[in-house]
C-alpha positions as CSV (number, residue, x, y, z in Angstrom):
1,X,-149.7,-87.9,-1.1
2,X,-146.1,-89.1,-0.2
3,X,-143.9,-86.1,1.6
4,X,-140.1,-86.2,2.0
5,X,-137.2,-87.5,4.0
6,X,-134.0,-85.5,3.5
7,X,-131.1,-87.2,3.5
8,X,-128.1,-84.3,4.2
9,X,-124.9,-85.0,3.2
10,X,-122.7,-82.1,4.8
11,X,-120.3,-80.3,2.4
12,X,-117.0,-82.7,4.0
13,X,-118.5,-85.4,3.1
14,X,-119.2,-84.6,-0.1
15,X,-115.7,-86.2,-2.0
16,X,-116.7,-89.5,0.4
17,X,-120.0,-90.3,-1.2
18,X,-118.9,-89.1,-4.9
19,X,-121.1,-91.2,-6.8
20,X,-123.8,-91.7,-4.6
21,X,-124.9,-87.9,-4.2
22,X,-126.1,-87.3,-7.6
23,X,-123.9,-83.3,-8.9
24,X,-127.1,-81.6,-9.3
25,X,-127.8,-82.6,-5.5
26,X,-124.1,-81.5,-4.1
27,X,-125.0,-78.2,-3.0
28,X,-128.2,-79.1,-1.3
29,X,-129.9,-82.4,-0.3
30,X,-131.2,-85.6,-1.4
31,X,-135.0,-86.1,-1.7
32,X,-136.2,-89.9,-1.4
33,X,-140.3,-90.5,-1.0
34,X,-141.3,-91.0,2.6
35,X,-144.8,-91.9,4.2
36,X,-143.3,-90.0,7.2
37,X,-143.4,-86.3,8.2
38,X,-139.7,-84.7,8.8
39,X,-139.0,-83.6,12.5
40,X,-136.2,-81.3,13.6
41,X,-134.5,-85.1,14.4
42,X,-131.0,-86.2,13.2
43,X,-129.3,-89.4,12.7
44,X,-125.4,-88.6,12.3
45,X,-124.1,-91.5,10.7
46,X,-120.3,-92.3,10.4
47,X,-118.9,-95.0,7.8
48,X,-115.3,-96.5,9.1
49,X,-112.0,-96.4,7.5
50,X,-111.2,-100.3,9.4
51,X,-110.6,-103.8,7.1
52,X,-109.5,-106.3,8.9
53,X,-108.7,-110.4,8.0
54,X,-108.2,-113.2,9.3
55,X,-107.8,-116.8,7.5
56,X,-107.1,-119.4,9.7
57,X,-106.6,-123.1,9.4
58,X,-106.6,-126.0,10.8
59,X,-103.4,-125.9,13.1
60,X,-105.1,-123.4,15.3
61,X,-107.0,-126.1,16.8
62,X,-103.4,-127.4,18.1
63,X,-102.9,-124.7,20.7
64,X,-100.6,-121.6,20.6
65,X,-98.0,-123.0,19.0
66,X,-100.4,-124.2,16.2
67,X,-102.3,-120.9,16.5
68,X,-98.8,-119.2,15.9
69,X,-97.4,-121.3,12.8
70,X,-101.0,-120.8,11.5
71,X,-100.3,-117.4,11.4
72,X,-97.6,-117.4,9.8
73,X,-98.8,-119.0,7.0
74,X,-101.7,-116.9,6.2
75,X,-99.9,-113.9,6.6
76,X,-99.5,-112.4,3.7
77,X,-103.3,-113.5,3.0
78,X,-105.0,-112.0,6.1
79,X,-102.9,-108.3,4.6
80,X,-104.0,-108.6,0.9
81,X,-107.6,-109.9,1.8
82,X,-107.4,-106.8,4.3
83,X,-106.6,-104.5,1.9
84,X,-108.9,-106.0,-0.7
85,X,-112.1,-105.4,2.1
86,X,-110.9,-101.8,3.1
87,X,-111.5,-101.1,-1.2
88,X,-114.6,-103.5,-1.6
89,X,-116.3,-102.1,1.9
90,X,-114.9,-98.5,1.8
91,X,-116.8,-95.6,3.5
92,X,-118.5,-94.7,0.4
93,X,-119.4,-98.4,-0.5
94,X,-120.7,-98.6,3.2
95,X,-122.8,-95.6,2.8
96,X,-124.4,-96.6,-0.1
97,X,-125.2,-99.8,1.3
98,X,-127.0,-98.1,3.8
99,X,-128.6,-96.1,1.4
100,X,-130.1,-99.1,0.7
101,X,-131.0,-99.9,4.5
102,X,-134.4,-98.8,6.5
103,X,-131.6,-97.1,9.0
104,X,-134.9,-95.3,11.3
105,X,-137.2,-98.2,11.1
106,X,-134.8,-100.6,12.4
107,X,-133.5,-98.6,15.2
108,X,-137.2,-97.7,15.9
109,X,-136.1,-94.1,15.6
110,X,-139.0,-90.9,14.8
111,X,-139.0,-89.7,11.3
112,X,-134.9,-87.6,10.9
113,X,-132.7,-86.2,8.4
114,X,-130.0,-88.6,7.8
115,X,-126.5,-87.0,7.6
116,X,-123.8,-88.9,6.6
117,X,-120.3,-87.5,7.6
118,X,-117.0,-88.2,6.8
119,X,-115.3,-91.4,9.3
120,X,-113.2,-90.3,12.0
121,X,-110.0,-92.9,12.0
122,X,-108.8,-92.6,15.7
123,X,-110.8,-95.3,17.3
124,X,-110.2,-93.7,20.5
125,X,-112.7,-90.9,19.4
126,X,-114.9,-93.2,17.8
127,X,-115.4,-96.3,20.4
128,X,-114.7,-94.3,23.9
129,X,-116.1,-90.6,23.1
130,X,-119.6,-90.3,24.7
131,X,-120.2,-86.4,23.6
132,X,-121.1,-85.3,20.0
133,X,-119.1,-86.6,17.2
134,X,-120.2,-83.2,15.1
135,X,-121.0,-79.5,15.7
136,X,-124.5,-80.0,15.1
137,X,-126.6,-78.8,18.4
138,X,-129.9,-79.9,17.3
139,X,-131.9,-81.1,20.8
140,X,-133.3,-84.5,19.1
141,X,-129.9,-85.6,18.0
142,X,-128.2,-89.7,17.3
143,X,-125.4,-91.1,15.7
144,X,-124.8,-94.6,14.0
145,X,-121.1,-95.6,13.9
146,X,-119.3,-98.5,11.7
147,X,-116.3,-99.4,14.0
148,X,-115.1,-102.3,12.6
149,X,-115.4,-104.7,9.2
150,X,-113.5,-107.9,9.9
151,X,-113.3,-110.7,7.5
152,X,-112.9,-114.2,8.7
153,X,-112.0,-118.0,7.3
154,X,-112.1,-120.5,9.4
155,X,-111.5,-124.4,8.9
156,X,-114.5,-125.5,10.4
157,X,-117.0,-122.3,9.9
158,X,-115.9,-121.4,6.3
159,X,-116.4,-117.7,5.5
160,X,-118.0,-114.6,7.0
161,X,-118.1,-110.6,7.2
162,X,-118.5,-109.4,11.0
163,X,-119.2,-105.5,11.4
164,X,-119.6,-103.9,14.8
165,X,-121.9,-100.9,15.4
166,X,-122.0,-98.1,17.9
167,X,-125.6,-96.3,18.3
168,X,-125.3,-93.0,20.2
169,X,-128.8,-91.1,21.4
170,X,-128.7,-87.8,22.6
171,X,-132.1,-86.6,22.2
172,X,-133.4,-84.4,24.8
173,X,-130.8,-81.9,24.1
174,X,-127.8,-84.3,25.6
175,X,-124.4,-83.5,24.8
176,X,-122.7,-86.9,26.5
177,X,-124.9,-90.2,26.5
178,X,-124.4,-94.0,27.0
179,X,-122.6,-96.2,23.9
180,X,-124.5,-98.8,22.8
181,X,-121.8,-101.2,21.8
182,X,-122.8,-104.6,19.6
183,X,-122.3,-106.5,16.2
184,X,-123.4,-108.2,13.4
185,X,-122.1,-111.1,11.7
186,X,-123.1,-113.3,8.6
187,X,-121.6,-115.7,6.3
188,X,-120.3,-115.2,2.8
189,X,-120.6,-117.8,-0.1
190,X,-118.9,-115.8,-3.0
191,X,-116.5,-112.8,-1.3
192,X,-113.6,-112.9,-1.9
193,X,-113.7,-114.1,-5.5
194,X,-111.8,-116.8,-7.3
195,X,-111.7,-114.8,-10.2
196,X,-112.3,-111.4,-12.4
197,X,-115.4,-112.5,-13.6
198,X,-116.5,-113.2,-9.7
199,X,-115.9,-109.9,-8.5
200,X,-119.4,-108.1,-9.5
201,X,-121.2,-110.2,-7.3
202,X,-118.6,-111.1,-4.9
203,X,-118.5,-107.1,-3.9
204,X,-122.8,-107.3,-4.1
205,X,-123.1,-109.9,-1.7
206,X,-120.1,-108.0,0.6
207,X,-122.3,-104.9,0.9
208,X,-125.2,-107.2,1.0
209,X,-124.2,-108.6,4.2
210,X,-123.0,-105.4,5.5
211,X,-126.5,-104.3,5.8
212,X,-127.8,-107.5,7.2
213,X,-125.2,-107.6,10.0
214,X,-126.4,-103.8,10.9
215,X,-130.2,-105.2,11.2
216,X,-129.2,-107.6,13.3
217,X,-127.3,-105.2,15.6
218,X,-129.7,-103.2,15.6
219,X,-132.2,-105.8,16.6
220,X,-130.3,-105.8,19.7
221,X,-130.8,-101.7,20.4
222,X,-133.4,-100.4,22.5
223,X,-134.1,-97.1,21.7
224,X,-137.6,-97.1,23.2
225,X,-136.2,-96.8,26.6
């Protein structure tokens, strides 16, 4: 007989998922089947606000001043490709993707409730703050932050999505712990798309590799320790 993992979904955060946390579920929890047993454990996690791009050529292998007239060029790109990954890999997008994600199993982390807030855009909070990140006081407490979502072309290495990850584990009761600072990165065959007709499976495999660069940060995290 399966139990249940709740996945909580606090009230600000409620216009960030919008689709992804079903109306009738809005005012309470999501239920998804479990072989585990809930503890009083809880994984905070925060989706991020960043896009970044970068398209660059081959004049950057010229030195600075091929580095700088590469940049020029690609400009305008690097900001509509930005903008276009800050909509295709939004916070909601990203939380869905990990929706999708075994988020405890790969950080080796006991049975939790999974709460999904709403991103904090000062990455002075977000990348240098060791204390709690919400007003919960629960003893076995974590958070998972999305820090960054960079897109990159490169002459040589074609395309790729690179994410960066901070895991935060204050169980014991903490209220300031150690940042465990590292990244994923994978390449991309389809994103951004040529076309209209593209842009279905373009935005799939984006939010595919999302999740495959946070398994492989989180390969990387020792939370056994």
């Amino acid at each position: 007989m399966k139990t249940f993992l709740t996945i909580a979904v606090t009230t600000s955060a409620i216009a960030l998922l919008g689709a992804a946390v079903p109306a009738s579920a809005q005012d309470d929890s999501v239920a998804v089947p479990t072989e585990a047993v809930p503890s009083g454990c809880e994984l905070h996690v925060f989706p991020s606000t960043e896009g970044q791009a970068s398209t660059t050529g081959w004049l950057s292998g010229l030195g600075i001043v091929g580095a700088i007239a590469d940049g020029a060029v690609n400009k305008d790109r690097n900001i509509s490709e930005a903008e276009y990954l800050k909509e295709a890999l939004g916070p909601r997008l990203q939380v869905e993707a990990l929706q999708s994600a075994d988020l405890l199993g790969s950080l080796k982390l006991p049975p939790a409730q999974i709460i999904y807030e709403e991103p904090i855009s000062d990455r002075k909070i977000t990348t240098k703050a060791a204390t709690r990140l919400s007003s919960s006081v629960a003893p076995c407490y974590m958070e998972l932050l999305v820090t960054q979502n960079f897109y990159t072309k490169k002459a040589i290495y074609g395309r790729s999505l690179n994410n960066r990850f901070i895991f935060k584990d204050f169980r014991d009761g903490k209220n300031e712990t150690k940042m465990i600072k590292g990244r994923g990165g994978n390449g991309l065959s389809s994103f951004p798309p040529k076309t209209t007709d593209e842009t279905e499976a373009a935005e799939q495999e984006l939010r595919e590799v999302f999740v495959k660069n946070f398994e492989e940060f989180a390969k990387g995290v020792d939370t056994q320790g």
